[in-house]
N, C-alpha and C positions, 0 to 999 in steps of 0.2 A: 557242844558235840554230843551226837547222842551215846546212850549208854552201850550199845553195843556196839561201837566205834572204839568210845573210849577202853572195854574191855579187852577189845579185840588189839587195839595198840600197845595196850601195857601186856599184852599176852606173848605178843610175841617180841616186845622189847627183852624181855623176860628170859625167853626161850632161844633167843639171839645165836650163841652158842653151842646149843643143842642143834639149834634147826642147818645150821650149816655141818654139823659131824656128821647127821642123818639123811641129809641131801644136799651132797657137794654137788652135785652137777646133776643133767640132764639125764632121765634112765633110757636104758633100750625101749622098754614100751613108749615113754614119753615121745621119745626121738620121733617115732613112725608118724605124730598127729603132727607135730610140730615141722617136722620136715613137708612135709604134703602142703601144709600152710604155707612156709616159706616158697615152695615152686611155685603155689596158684596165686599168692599174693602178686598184685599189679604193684610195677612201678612207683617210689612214695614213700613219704613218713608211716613211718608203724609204732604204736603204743601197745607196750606191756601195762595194762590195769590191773596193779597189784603185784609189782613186779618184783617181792621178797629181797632175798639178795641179791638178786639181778643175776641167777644161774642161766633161767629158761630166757632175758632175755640177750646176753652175753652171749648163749651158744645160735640164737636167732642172727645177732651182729655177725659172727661168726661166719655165719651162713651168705653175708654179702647184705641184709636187711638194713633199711636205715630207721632203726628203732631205737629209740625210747622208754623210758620208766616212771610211774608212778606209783608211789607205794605211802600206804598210811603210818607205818612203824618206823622213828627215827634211827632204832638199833639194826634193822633191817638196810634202810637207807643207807648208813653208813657204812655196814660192808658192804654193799652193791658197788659205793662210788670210790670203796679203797680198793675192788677186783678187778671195775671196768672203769676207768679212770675217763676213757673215751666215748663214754655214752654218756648221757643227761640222764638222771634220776632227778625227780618233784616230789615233795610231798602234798601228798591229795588223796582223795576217795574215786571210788566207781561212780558215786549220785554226780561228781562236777567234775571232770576233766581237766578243767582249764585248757582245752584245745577249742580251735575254731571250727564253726558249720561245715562239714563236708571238707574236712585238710586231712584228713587218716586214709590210705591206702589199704590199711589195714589196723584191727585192734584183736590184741588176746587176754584174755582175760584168764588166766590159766591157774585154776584151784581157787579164785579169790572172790566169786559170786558164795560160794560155802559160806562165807561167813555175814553174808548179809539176808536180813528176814526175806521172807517169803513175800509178805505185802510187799517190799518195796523195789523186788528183781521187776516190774510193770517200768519202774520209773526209768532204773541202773538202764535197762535196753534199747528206751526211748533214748538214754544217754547217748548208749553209744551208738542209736541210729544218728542221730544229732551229728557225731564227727566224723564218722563216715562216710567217702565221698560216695557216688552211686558208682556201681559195682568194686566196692571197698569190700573187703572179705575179716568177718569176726571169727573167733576161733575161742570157743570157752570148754575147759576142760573142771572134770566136777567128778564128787565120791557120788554115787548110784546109791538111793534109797528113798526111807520116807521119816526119818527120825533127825534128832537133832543129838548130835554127841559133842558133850561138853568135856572137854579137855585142858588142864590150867588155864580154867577160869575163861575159856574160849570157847565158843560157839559155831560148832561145825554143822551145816546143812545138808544133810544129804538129799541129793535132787533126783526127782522122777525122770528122766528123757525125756518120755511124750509129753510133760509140763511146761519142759527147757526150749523142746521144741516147738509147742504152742504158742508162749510168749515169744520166742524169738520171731516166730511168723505174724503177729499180730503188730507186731515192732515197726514193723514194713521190709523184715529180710526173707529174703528165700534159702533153707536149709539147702545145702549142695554134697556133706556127706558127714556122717555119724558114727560110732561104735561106742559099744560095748565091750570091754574085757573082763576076765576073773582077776581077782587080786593078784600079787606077785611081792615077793620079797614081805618086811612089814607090816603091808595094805592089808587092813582089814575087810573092806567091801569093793565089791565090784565098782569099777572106774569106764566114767564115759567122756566123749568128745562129743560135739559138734563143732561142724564150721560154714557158715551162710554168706550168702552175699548182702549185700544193699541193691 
């Protein structure tokens, strides 16, 4: 496993308890991206890539989604599958799915591109054009900037929009809608969304 996998797993095994005090659920600003997703998403299996404790993908089930989880932190994992007992969580990464060519309806990838390098977000998005069927709808939410903040021993990316949006179009998706907010609560830097089709 590489090294920022491996850090990034014991980071947030680590942080387990913290990270669920600090983010029990889905926030108001969150809801607005995630909602919009859930309407435009087609009919179909949907994957959380990186699905933490399974808060944003729990309030997606919620929502009538027949979604899924994968997530790389076994501390993580395991309150996801003692919260949502009726959803599938995997353990896996962004670079391999383990899903089939063209079987995703939809994929979100929400705050979990942040912690993988820059060189290899080209590959994660081929990824997930890979399981995406044609007009399957991706939906990645991400901290705005151009620095990397390192946090217990974790590696946070902050992403440019027009970068996020250049690779996603190079992917073979078409961006369909975007934003930008100011921080809230916590959040230190401005937070952004996209969501594209296949």
């Amino acid at each position: 496993m590489p090294d920022f996998l491996t850090e990034t797993r014991a980071g947030y095994d680590a942080l387990v308890a913290e990270y669920v005090e600090l983010f029990p659920t889905v926030t108001e600003p969150e809801a607005v991206a995630l909602a919009r997703f859930a309407e435009a998403v087609p009919p179909g299996a949907v994957l959380e890539a990186g699905s933490g404790t399974g808060r944003v993908t729990g309030w997606l089930h919620a929502k009538g989604l027949d979604i899924s989880g994968v997530e790389l932190s076994p501390g993580m994992l395991a309150v996801a599958r003692a919260a949502f007992p009726d959803i599938d969580f995997a353990e896996g990464d962004l670079r391999s799915l383990g899903r089939a060519d063209a079987s995703l309806a939809g994929l979100v990838a929400w705050y979990s591109l942040i912690h993988i390098p820059a060189d290899l977000h080209p590959g994660v998005f081929a990824e997930f054009h890979r399981v995406l069927r044609p007009g399957g709808l991706l939906l990645t939410g991400f901290q705005v900037g151009d620095e990397i903040a390192r946090i217990r021993d974790i590696d946070f990316h902050r992403l440019d929009p027009g970068r996020v949006a250049t690779l996603i179009e190079e992917a073979g998706f078409e961006v369909v809608a975007s934003a930008i907010r100011e921080p809230v609560g916590t959040e230190s830097t401005m937070q952004g969304w996209l969501m594209a089709k296949r």
